[in-house]
VOPAGU-2260 file (C-alpha; in pm, 1 decimal, decimal comma):
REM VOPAGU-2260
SITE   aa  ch    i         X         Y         Z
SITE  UNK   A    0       0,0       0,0       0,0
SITE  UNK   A    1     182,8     329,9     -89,3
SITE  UNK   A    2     -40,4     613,1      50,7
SITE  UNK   A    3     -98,5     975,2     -50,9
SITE  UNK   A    4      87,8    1204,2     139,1
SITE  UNK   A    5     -74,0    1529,6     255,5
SITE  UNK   A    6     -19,1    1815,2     550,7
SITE  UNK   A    7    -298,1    1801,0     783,2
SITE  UNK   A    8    -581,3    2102,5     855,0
SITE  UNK   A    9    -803,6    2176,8    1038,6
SITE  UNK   A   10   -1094,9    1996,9     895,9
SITE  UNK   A   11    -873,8    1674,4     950,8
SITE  UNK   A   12    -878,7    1753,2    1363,5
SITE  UNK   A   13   -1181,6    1471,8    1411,5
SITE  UNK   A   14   -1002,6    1199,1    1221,5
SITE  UNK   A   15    -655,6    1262,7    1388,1
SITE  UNK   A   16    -837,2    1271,6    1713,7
SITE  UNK   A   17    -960,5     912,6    1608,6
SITE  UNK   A   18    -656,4     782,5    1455,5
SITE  UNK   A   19    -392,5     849,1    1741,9
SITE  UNK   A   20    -611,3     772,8    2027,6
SITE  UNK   A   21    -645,8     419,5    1857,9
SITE  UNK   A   22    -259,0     340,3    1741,2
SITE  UNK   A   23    -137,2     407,8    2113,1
SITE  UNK   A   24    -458,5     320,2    2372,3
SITE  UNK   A   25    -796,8     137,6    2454,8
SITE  UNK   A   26    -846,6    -194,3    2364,9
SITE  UNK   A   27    -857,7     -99,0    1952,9
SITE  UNK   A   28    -500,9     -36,5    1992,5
SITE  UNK   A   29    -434,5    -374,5    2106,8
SITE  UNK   A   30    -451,0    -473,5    1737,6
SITE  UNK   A   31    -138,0    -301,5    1673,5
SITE  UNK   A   32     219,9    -361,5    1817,2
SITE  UNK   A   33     265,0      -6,1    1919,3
SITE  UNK   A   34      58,7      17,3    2181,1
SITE  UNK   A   35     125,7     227,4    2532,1
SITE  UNK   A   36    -242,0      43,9    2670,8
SITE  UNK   A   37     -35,5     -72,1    2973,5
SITE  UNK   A   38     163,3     216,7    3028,5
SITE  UNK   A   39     -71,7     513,2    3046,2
SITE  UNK   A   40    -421,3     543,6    3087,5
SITE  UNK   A   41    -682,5     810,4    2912,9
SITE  UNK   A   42    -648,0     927,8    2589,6
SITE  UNK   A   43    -333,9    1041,3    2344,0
SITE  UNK   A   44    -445,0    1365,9    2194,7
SITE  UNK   A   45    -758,7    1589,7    2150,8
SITE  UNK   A   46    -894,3    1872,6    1941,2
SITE  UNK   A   47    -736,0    2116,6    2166,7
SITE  UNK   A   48    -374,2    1977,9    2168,0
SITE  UNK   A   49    -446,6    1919,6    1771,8
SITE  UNK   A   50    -506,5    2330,4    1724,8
SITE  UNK   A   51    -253,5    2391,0    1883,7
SITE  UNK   A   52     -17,3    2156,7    1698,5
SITE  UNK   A   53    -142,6    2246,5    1375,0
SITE  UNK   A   54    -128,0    2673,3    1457,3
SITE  UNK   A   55     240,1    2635,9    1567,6
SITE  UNK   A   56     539,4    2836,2    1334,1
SITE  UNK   A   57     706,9    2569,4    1132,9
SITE  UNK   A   58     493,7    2240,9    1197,2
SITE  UNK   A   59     276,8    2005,9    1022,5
SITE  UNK   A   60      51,3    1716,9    1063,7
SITE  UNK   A   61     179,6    1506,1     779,4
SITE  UNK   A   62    -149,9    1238,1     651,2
SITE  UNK   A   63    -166,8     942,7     514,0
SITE  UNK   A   64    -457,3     798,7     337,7
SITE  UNK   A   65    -516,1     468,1     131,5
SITE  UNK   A   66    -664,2     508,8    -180,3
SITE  UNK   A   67   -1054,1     510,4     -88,0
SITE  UNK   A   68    -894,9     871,1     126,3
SITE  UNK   A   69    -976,1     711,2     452,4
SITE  UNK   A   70    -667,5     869,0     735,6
SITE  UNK   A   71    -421,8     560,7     781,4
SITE  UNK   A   72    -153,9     769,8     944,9
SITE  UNK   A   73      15,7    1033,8    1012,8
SITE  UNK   A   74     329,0    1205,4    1189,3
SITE  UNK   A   75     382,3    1533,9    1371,4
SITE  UNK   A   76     671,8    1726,8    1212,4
SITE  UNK   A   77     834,7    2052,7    1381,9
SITE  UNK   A   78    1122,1    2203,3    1138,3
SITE  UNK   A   79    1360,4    2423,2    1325,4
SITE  UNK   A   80    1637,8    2437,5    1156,6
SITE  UNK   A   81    1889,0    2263,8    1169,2
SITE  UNK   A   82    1674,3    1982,5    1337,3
SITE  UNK   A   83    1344,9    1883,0    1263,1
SITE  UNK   A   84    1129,4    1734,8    1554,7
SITE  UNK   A   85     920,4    1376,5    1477,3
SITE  UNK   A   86     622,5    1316,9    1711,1
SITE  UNK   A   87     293,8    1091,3    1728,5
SITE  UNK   A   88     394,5     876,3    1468,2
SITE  UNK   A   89      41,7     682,3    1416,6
SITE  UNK   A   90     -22,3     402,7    1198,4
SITE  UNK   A   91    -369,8     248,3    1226,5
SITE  UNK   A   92    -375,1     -51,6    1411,7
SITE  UNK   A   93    -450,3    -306,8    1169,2
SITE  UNK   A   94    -206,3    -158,6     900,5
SITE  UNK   A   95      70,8    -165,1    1179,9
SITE  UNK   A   96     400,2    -410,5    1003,5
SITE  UNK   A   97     304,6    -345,3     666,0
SITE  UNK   A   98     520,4     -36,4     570,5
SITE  UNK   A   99     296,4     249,9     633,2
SITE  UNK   A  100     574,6     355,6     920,1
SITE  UNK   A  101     849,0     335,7     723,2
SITE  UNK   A  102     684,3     536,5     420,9
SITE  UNK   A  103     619,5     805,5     690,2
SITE  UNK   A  104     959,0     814,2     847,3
SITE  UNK   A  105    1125,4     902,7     485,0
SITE  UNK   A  106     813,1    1123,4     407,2
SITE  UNK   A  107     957,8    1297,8     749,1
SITE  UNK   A  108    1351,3    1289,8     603,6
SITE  UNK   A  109    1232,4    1430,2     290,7
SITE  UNK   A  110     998,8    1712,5     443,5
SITE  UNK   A  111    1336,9    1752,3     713,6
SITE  UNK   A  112    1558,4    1804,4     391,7
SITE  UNK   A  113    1305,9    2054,2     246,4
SITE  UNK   A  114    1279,6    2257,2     522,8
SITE  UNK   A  115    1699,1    2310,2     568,4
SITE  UNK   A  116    1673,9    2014,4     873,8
SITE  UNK   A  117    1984,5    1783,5     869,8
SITE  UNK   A  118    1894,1    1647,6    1179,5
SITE  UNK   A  119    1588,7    1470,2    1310,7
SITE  UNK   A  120    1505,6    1438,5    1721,5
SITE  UNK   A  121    1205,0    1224,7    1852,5
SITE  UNK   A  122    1155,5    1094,9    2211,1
SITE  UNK   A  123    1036,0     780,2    2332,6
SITE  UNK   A  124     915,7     631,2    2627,6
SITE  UNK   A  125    1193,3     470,0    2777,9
SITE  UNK   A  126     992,3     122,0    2844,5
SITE  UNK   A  127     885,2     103,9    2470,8
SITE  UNK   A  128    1183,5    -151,5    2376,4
SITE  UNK   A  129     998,5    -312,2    2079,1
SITE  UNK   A  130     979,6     101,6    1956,4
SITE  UNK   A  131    1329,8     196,0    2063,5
SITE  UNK   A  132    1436,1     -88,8    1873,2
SITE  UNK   A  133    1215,1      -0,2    1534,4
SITE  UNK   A  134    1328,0     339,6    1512,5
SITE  UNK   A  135    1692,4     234,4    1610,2
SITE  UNK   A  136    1690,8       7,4    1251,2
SITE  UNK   A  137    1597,5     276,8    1087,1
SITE  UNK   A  138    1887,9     465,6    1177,3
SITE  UNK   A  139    1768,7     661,2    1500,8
SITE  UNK   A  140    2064,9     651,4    1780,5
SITE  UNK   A  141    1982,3     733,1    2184,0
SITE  UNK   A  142    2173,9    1034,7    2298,7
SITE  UNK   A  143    2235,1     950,1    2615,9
SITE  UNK   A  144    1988,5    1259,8    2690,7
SITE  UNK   A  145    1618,2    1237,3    2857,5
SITE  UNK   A  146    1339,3    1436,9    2921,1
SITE  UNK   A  147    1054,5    1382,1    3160,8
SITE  UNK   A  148     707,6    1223,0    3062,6
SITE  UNK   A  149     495,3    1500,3    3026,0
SITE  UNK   A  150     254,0    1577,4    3339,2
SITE  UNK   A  151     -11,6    1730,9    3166,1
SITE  UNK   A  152    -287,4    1475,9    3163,7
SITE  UNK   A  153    -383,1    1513,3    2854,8
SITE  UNK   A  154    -116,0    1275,0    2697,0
SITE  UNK   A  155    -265,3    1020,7    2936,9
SITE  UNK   A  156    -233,1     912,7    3297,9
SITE  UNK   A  157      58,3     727,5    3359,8
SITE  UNK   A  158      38,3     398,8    3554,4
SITE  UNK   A  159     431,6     402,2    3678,8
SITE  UNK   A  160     698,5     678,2    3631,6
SITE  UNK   A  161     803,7     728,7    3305,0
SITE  UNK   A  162    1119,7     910,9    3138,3
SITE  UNK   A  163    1142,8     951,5    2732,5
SITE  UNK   A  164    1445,1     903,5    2560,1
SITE  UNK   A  165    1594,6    1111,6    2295,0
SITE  UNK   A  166    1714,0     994,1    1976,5
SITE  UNK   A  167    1839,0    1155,1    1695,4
SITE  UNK   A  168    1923,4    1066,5    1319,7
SITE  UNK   A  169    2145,6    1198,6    1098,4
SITE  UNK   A  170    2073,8    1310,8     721,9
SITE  UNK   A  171    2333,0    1242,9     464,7
């Protein structure tokens, strides 16, 4: 499946809402391998942290969608040159292992590139091994650095501490 490509607007807010809430919680996201069910309770995202996301200098909601345009993922991208910030990476559960990811990741290094970023940053909770591990084969490296889990509850409730690791990659 190769999807189309698109930045995000506002009219897309209800369908992101949908779409990351199901990739990392709840039962649906149970379907995936990327879930965070056991780690946090409550919800990813909303509308309001979506706004926001979407009105900030220099970001974009990058979308995928399969060829009948339903939302199969997406990607928060933040270019501030030189580094370019990947967050909520979201594939929809049942495509999860099939590629979507990966399209999105060099959909990110190509947007990076575009937008004079040579480097790429995410974060990642520290107990997601099977995620550390993903992005690590796709050339992200841990910096050693950290950065607490956000307290705001509306990234969700943790059910133990939690610290997220930074890793960066590298643009040739």
């Amino acid at each position: 499946m190769i999807p189309t490509l698109v930045p995000a607007t506002p009219a897309d807010i209800p369908e992101l809402e949908t779409l990351v809430n199901q990739a990392y919680r709840g039962e649906a996201s149970r379907q995936g391998w990327t879930t965070e069910a056991d780690l946090l309770d409550g919800t990813r995202i909303d509308a309001v942290e979506l706004r926001q996301l979407l009105a900030t200098p220099g970001a974009t909601i990058l979308t995928a969608r399969d060829a009948t345009g339903t939302l199969v993922a997406c990607a928060y991208l933040h270019a501030q040159p030189p580094r370019l910030y990947l967050g909520m990476l979201s594939v929809q559960p049942t495509l999860q292992a099939k590629g979507v990811g990966k399209q999105l990741l060099q959909a990110a290094e190509q947007h990076a590139r575009q937008h004079g970023c040579h480097l790429l940053k995410i974060t990642v909770i520290s107990d997601r091994t099977e995620l550390l591990a993903w992005y690590e084969r796709h050339g992200y490296q841990r910096t050693g650095a950290t950065e607490p889990f956000p307290t705001a509850t509306r990234f969700g409730v943790p059910r133990k501490p939690l610290v997220l690791l930074v890793l960066e990659k590298q643009l040739a």
